[in-house]
PDB file of N, CA, C and O in Angstrom:
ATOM      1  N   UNK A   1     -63.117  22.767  52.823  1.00  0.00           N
ATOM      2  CA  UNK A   1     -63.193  21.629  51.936  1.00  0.00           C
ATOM      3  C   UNK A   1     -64.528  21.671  51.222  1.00  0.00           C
ATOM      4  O   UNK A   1     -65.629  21.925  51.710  1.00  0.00           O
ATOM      5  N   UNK A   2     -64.229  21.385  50.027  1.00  0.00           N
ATOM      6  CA  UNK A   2     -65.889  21.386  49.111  1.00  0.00           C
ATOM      7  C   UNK A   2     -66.894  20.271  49.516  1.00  0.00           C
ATOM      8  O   UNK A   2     -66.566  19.537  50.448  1.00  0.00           O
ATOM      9  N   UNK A   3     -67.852  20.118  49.019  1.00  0.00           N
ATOM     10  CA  UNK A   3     -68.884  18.982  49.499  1.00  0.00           C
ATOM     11  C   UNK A   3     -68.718  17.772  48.993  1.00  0.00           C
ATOM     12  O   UNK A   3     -69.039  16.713  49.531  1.00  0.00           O
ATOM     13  N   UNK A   4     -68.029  17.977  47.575  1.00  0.00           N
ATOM     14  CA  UNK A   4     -67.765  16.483  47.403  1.00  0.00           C
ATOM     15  C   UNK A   4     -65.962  16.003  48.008  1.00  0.00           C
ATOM     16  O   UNK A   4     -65.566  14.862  48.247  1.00  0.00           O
ATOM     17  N   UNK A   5     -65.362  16.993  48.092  1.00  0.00           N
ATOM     18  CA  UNK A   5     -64.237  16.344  48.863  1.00  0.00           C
ATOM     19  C   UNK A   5     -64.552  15.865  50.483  1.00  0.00           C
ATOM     20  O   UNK A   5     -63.956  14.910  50.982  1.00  0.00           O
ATOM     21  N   UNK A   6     -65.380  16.514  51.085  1.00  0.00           N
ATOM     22  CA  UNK A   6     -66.348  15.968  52.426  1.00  0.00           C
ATOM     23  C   UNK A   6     -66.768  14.263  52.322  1.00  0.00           C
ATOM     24  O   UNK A   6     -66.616  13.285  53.054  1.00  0.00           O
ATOM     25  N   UNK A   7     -67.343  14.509  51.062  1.00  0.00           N
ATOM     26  CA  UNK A   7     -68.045  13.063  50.586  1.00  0.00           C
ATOM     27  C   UNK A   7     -67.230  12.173  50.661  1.00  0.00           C
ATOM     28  O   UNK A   7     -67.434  11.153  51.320  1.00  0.00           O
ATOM     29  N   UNK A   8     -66.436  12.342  50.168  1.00  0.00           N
ATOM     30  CA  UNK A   8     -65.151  11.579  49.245  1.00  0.00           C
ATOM     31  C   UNK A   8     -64.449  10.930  51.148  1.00  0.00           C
ATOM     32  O   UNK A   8     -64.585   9.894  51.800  1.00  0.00           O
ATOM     33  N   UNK A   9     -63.956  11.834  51.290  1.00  0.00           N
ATOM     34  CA  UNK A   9     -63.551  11.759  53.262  1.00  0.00           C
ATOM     35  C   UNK A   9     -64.570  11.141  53.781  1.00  0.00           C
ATOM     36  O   UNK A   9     -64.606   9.920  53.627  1.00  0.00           O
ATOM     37  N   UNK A  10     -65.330  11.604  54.300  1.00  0.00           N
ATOM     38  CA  UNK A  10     -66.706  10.792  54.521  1.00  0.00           C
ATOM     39  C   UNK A  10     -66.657   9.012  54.071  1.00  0.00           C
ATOM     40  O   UNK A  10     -66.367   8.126  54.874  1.00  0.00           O
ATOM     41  N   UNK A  11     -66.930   8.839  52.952  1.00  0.00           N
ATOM     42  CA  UNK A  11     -66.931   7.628  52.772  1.00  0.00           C
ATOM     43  C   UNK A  11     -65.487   6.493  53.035  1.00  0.00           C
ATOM     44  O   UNK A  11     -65.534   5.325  53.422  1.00  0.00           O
ATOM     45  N   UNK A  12     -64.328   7.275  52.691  1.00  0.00           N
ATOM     46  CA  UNK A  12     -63.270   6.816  53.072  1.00  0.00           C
ATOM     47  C   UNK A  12     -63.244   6.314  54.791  1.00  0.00           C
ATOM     48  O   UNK A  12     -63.189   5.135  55.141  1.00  0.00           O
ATOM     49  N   UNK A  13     -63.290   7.311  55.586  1.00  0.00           N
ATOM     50  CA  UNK A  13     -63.582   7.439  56.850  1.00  0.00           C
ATOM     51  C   UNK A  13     -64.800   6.464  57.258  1.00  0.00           C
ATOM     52  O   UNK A  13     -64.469   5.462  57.892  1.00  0.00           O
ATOM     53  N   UNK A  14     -65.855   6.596  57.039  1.00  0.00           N
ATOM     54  CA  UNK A  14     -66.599   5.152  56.996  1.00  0.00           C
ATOM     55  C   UNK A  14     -66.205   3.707  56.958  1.00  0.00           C
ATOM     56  O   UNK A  14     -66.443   2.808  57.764  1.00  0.00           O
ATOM     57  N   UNK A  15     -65.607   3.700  55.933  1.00  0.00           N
ATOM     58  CA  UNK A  15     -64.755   2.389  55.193  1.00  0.00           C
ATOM     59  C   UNK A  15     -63.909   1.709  56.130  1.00  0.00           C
ATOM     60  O   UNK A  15     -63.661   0.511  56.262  1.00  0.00           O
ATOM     61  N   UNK A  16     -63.620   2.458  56.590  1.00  0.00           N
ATOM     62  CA  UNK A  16     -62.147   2.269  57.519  1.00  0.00           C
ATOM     63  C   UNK A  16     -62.533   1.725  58.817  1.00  0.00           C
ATOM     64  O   UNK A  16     -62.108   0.671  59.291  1.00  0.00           O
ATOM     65  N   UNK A  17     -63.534   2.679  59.464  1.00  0.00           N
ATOM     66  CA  UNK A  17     -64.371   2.614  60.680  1.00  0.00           C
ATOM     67  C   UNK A  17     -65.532   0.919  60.649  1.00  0.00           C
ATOM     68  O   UNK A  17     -65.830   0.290  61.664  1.00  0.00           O
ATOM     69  N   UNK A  18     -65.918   0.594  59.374  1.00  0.00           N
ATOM     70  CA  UNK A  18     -66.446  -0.441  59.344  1.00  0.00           C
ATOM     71  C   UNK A  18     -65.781  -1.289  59.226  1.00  0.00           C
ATOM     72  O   UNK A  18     -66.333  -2.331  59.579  1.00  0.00           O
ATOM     73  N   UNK A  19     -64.376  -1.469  58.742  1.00  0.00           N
ATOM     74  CA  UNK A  19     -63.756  -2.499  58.595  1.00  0.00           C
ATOM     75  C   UNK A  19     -62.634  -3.164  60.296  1.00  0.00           C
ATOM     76  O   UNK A  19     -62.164  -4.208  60.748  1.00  0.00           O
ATOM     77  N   UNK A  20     -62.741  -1.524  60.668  1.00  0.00           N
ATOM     78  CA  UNK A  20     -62.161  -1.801  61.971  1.00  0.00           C
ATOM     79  C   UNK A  20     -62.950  -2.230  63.510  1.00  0.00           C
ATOM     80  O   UNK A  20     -62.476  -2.690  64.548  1.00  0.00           O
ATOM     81  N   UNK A  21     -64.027  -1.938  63.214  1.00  0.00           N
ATOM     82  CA  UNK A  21     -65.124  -2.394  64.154  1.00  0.00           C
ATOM     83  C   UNK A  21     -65.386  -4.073  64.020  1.00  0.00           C
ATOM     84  O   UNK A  21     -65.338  -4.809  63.034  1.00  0.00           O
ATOM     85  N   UNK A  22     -65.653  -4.319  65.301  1.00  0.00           N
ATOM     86  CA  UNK A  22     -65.823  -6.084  64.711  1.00  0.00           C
ATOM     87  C   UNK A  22     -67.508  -6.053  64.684  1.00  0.00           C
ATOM     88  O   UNK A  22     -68.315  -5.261  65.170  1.00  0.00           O
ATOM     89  N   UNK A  23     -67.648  -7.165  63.966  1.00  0.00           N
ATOM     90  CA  UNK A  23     -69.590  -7.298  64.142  1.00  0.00           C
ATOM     91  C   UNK A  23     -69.625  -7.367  62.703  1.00  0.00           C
ATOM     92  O   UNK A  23     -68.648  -7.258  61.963  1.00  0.00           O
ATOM     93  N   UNK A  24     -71.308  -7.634  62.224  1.00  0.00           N
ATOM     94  CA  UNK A  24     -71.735  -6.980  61.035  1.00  0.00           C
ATOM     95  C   UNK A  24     -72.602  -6.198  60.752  1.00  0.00           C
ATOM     96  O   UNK A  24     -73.782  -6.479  60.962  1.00  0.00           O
ATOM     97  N   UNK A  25     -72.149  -4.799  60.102  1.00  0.00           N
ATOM     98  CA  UNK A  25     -72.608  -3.912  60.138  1.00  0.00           C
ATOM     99  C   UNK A  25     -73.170  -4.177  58.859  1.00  0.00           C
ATOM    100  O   UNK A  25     -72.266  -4.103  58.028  1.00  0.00           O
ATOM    101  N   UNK A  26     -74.135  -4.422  58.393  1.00  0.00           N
ATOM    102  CA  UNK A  26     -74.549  -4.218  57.153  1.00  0.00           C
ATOM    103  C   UNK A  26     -75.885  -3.175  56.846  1.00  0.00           C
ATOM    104  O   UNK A  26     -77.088  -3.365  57.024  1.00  0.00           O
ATOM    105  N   UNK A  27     -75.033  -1.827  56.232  1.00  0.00           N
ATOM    106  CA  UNK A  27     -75.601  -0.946  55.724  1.00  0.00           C
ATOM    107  C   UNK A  27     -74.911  -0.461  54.379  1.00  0.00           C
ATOM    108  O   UNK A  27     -73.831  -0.879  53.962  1.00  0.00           O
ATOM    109  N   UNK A  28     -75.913   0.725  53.621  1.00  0.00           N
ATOM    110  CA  UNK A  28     -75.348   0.891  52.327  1.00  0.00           C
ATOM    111  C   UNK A  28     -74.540   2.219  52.268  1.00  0.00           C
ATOM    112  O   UNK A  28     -74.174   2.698  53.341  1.00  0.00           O
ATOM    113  N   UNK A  29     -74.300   2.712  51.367  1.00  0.00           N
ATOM    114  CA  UNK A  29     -72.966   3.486  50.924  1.00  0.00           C
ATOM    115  C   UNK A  29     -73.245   4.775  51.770  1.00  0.00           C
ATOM    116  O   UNK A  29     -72.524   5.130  52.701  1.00  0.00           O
ATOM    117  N   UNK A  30     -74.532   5.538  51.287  1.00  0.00           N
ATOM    118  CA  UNK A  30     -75.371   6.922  52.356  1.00  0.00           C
ATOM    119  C   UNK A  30     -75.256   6.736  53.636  1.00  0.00           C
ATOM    120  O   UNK A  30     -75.128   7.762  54.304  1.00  0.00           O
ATOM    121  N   UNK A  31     -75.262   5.712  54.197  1.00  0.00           N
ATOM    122  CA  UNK A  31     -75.342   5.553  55.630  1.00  0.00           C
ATOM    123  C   UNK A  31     -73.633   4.732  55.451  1.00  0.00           C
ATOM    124  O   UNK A  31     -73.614   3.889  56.348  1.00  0.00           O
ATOM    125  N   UNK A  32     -72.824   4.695  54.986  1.00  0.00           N
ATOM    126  CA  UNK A  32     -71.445   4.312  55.448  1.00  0.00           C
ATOM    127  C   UNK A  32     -70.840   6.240  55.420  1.00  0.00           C
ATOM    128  O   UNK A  32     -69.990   6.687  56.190  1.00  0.00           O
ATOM    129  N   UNK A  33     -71.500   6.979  54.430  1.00  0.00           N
ATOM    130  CA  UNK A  33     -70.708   8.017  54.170  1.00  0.00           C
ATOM    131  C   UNK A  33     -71.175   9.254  55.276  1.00  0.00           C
ATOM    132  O   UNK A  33     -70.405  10.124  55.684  1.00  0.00           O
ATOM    133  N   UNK A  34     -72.667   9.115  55.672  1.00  0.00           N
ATOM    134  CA  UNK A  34     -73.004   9.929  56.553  1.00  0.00           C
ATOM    135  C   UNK A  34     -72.436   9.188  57.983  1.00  0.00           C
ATOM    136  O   UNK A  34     -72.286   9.808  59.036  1.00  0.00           O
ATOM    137  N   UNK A  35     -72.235   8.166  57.859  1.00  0.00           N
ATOM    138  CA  UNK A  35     -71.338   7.679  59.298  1.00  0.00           C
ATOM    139  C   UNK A  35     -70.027   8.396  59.379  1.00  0.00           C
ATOM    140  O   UNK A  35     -69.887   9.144  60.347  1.00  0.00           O
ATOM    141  N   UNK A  36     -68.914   8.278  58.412  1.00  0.00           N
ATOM    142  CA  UNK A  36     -67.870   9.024  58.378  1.00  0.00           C
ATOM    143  C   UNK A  36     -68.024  10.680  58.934  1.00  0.00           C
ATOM    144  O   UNK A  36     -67.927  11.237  60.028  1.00  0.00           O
ATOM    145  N   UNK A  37     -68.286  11.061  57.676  1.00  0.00           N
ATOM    146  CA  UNK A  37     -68.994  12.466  57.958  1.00  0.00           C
ATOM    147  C   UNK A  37     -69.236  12.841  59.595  1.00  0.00           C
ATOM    148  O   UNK A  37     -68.373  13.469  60.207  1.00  0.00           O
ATOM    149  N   UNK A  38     -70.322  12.456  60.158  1.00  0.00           N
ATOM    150  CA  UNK A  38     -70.311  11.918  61.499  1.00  0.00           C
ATOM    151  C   UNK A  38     -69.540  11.878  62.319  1.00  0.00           C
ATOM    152  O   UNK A  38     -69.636  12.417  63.422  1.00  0.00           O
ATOM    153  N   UNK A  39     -68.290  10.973  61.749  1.00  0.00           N
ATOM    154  CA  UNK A  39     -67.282  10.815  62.774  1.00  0.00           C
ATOM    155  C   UNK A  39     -65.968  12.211  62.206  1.00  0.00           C
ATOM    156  O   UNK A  39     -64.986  12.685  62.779  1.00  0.00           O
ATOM    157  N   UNK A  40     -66.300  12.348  61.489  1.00  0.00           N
ATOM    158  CA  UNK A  40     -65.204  13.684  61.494  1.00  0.00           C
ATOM    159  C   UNK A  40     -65.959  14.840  62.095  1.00  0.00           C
ATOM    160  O   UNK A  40     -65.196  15.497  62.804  1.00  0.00           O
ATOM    161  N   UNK A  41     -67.088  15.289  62.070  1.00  0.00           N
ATOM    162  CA  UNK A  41     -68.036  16.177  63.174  1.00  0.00           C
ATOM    163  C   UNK A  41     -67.778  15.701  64.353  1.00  0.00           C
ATOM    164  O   UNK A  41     -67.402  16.638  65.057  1.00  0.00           O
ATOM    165  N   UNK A  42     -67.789  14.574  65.018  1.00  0.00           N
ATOM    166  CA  UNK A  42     -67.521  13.994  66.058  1.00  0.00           C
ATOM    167  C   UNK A  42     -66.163  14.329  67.053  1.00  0.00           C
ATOM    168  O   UNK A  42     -65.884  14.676  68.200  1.00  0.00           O
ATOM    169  N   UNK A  43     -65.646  14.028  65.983  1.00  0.00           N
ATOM    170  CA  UNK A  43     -63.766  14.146  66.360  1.00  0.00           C
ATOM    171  C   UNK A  43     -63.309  15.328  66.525  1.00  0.00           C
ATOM    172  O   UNK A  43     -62.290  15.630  67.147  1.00  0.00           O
ATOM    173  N   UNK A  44     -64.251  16.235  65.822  1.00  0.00           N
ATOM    174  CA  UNK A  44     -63.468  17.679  65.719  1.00  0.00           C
ATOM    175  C   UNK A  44     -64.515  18.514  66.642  1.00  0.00           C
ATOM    176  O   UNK A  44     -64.233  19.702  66.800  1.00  0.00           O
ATOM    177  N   UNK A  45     -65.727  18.007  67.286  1.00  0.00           N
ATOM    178  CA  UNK A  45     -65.851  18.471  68.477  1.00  0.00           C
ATOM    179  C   UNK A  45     -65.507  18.446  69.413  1.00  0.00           C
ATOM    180  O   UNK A  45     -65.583  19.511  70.026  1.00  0.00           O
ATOM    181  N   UNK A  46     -64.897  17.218  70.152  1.00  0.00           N
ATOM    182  CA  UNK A  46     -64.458  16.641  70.890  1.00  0.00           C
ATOM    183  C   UNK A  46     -62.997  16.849  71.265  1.00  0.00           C
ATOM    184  O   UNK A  46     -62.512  17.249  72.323  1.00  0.00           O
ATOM    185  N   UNK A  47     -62.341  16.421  69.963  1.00  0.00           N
ATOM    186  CA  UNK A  47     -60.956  17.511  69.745  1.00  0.00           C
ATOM    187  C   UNK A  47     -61.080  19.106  70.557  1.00  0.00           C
ATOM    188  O   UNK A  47     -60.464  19.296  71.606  1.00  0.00           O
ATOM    189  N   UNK A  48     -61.885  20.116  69.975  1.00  0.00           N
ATOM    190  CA  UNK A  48     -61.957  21.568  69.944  1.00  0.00           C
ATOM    191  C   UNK A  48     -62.559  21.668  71.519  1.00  0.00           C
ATOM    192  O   UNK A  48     -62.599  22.789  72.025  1.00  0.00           O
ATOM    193  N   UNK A  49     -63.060  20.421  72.354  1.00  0.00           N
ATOM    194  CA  UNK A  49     -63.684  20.963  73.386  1.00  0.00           C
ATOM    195  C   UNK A  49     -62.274  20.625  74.879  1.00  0.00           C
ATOM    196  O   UNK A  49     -61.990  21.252  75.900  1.00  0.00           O
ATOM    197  N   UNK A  50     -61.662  19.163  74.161  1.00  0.00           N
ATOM    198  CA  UNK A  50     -60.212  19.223  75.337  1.00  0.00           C
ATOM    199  C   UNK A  50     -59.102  20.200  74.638  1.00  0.00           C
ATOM    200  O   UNK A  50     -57.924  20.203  74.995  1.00  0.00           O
ATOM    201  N   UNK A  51     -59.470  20.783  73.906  1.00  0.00           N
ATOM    202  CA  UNK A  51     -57.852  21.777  73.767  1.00  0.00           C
ATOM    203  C   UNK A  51     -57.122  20.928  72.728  1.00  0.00           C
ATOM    204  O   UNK A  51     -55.934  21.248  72.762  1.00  0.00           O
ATOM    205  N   UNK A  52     -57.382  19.820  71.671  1.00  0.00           N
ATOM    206  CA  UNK A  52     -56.694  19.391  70.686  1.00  0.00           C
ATOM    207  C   UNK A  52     -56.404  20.142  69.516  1.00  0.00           C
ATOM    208  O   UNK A  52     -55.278  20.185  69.020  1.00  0.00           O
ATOM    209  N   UNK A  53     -57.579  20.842  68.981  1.00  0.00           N
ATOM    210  CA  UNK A  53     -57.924  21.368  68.077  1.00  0.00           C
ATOM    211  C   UNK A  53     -58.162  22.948  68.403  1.00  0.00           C
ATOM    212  O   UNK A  53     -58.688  23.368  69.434  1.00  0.00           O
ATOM    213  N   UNK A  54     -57.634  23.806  67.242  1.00  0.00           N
ATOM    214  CA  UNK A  54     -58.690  25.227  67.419  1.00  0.00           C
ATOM    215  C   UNK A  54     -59.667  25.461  67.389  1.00  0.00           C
ATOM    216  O   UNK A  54     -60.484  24.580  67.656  1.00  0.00           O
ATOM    217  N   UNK A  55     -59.951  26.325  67.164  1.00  0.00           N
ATOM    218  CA  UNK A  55     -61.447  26.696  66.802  1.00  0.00           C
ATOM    219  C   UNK A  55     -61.325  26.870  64.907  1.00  0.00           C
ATOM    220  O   UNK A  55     -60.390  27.466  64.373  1.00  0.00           O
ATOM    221  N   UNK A  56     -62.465  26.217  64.136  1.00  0.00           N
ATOM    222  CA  UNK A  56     -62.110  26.320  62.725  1.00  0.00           C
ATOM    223  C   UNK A  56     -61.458  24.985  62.246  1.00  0.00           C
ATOM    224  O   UNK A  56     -61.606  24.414  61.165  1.00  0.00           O
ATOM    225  N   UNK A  57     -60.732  24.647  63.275  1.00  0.00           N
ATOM    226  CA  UNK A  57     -59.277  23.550  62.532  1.00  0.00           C
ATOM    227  C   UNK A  57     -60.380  22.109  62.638  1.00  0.00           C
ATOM    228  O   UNK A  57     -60.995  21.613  63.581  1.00  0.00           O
ATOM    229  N   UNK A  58     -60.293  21.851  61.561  1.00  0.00           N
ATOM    230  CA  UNK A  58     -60.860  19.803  61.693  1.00  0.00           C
ATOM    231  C   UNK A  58     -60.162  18.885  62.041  1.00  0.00           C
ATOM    232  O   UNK A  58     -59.103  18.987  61.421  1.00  0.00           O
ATOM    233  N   UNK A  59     -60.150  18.047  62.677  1.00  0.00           N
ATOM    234  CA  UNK A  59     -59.638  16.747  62.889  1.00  0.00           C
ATOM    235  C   UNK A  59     -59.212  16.331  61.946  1.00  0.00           C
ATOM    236  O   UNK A  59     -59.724  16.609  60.862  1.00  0.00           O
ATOM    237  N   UNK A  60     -57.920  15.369  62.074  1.00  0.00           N
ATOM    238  CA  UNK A  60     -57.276  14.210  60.986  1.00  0.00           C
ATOM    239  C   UNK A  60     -57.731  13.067  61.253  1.00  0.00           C
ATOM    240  O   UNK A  60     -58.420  12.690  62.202  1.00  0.00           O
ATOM    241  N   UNK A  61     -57.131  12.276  59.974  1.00  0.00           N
ATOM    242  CA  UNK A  61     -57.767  11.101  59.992  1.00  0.00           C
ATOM    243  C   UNK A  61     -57.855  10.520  60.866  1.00  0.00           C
ATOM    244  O   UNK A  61     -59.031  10.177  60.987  1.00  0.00           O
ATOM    245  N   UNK A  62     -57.069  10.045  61.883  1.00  0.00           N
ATOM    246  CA  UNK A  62     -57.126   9.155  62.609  1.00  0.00           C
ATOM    247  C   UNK A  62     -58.124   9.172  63.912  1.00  0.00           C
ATOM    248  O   UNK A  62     -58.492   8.246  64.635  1.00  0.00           O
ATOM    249  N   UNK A  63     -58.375  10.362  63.934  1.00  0.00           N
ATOM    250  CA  UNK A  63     -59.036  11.023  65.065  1.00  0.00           C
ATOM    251  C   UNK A  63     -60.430  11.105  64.236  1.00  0.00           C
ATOM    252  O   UNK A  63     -61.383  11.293  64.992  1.00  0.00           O
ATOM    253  N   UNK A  64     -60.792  11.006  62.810  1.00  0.00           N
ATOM    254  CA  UNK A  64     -62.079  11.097  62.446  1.00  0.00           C
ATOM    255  C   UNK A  64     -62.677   9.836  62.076  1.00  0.00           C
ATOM    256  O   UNK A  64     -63.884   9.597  62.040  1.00  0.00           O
ATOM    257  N   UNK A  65     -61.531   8.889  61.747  1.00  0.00           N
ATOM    258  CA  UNK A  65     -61.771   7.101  62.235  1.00  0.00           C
ATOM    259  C   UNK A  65     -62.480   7.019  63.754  1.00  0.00           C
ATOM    260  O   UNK A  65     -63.704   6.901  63.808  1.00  0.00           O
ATOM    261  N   UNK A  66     -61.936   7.064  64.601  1.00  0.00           N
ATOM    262  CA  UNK A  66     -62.223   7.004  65.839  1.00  0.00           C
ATOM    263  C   UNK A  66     -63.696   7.405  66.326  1.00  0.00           C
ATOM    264  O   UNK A  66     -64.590   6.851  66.966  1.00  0.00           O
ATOM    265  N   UNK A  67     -63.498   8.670  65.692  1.00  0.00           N
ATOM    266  CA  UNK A  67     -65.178   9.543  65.823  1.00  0.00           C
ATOM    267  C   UNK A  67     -66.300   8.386  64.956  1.00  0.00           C
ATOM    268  O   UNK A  67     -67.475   8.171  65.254  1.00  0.00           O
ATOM    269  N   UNK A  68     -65.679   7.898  64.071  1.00  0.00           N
ATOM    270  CA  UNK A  68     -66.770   6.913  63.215  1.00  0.00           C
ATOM    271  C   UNK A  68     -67.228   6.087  63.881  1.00  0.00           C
ATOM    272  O   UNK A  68     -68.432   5.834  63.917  1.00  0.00           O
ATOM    273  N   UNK A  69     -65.975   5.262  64.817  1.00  0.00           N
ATOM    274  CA  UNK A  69     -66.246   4.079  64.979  1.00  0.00           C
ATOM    275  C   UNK A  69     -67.615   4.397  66.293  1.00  0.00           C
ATOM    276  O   UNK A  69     -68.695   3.861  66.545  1.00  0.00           O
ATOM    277  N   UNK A  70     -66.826   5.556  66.875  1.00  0.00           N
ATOM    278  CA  UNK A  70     -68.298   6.035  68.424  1.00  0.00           C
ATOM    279  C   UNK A  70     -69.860   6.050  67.709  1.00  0.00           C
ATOM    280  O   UNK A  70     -70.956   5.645  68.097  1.00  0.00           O
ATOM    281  N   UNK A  71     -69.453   6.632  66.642  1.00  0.00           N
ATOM    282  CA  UNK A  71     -70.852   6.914  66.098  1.00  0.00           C
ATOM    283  C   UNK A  71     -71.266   5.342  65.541  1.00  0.00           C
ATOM    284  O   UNK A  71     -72.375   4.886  65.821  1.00  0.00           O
ATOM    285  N   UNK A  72     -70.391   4.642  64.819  1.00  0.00           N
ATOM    286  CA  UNK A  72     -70.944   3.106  64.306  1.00  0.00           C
ATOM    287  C   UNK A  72     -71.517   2.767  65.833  1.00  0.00           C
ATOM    288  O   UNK A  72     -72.693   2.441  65.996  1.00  0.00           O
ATOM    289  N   UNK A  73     -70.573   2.877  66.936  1.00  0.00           N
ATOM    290  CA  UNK A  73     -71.067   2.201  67.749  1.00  0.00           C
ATOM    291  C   UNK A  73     -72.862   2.694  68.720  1.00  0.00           C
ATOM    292  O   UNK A  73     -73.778   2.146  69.334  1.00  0.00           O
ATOM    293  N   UNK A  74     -72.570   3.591  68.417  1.00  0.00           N
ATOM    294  CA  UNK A  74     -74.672   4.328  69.016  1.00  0.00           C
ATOM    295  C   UNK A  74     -75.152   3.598  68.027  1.00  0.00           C
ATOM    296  O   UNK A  74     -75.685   2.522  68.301  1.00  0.00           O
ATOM    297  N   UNK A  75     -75.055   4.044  66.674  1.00  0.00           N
ATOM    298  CA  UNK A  75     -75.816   3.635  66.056  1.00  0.00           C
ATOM    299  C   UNK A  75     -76.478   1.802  65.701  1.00  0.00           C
ATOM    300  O   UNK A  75     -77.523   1.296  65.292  1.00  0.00           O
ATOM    301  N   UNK A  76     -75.275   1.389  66.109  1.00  0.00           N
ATOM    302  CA  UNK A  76     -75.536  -0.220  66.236  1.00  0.00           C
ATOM    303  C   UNK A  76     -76.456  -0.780  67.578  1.00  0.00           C
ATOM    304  O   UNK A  76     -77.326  -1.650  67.619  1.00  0.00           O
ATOM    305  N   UNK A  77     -75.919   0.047  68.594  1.00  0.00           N
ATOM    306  CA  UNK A  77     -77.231   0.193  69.526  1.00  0.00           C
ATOM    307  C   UNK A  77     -78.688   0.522  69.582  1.00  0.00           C
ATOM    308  O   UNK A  77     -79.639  -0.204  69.874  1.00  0.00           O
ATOM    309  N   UNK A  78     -78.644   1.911  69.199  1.00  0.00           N
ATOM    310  CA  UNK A  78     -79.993   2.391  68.736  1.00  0.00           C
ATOM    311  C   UNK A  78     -80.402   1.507  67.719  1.00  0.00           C
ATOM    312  O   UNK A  78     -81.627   1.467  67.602  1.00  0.00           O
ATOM    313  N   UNK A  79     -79.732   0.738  66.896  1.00  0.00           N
ATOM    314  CA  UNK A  79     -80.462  -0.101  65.887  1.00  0.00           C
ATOM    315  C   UNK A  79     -80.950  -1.644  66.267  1.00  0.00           C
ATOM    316  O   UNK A  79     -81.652  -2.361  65.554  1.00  0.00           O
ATOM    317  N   UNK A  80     -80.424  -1.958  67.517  1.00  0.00           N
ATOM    318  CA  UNK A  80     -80.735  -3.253  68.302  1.00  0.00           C
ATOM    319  C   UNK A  80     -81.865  -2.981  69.021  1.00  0.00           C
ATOM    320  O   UNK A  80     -82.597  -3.953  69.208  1.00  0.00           O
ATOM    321  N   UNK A  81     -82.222  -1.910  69.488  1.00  0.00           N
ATOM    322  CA  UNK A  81     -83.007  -1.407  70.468  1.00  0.00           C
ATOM    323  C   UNK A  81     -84.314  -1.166  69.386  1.00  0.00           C
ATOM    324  O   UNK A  81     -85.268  -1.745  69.907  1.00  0.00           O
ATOM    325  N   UNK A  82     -84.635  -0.707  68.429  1.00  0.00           N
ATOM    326  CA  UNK A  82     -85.045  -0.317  68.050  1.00  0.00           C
ATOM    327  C   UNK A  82     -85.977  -1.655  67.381  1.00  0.00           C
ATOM    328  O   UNK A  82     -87.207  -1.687  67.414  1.00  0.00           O
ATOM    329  N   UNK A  83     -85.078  -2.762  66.759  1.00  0.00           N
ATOM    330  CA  UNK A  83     -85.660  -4.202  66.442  1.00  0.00           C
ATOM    331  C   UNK A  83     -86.066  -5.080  67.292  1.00  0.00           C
ATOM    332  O   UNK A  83     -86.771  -6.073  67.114  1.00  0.00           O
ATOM    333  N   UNK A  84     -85.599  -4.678  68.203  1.00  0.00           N
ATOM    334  CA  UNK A  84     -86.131  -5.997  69.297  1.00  0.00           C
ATOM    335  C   UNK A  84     -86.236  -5.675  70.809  1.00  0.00           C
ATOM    336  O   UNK A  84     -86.597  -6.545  71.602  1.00  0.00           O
TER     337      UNK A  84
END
């Protein structure tokens, strides 16, 4: 996949992951799209390490939602921890 179709996924995948998480996440578009991103790296490690995935093959959507939301969720931690 090219870098802006990554992007494009990426931010979609974000979108989705923020809207499905409860709380408020308020961050901007770079950090919604490197969250996605994130969660499709996420998914397709995780995938490739129980035997879901090959080696090479990426995760689908639903499985790179999921990866978002793990990563929204550190990151909402590390960001509580970090303020107070």
């Amino acid at each position: 996949m090219s870098i802006i179709g990554t992007i494009i996924v990426g931010l979609i995948v974000g979108l989705i992951a923020r809207a499905i998480k409860p709380g408020n996440d308020s961050m901007g578009w770079i950090m919604t799209i490197l969250l996605g991103i994130a969660g499709s790296f996420v998914a397709t490690y995780l995938g490739t390490a129980m035997g879901w995935y090959r080696a090479g093959e990426a995760a689908g959507w639903i499985a790179s939602v999921i990866g978002a939301i793990i990563v929204l969720f550190i990151y909402g931690f590390i960001r509580s921890k970090t303020q107070g």
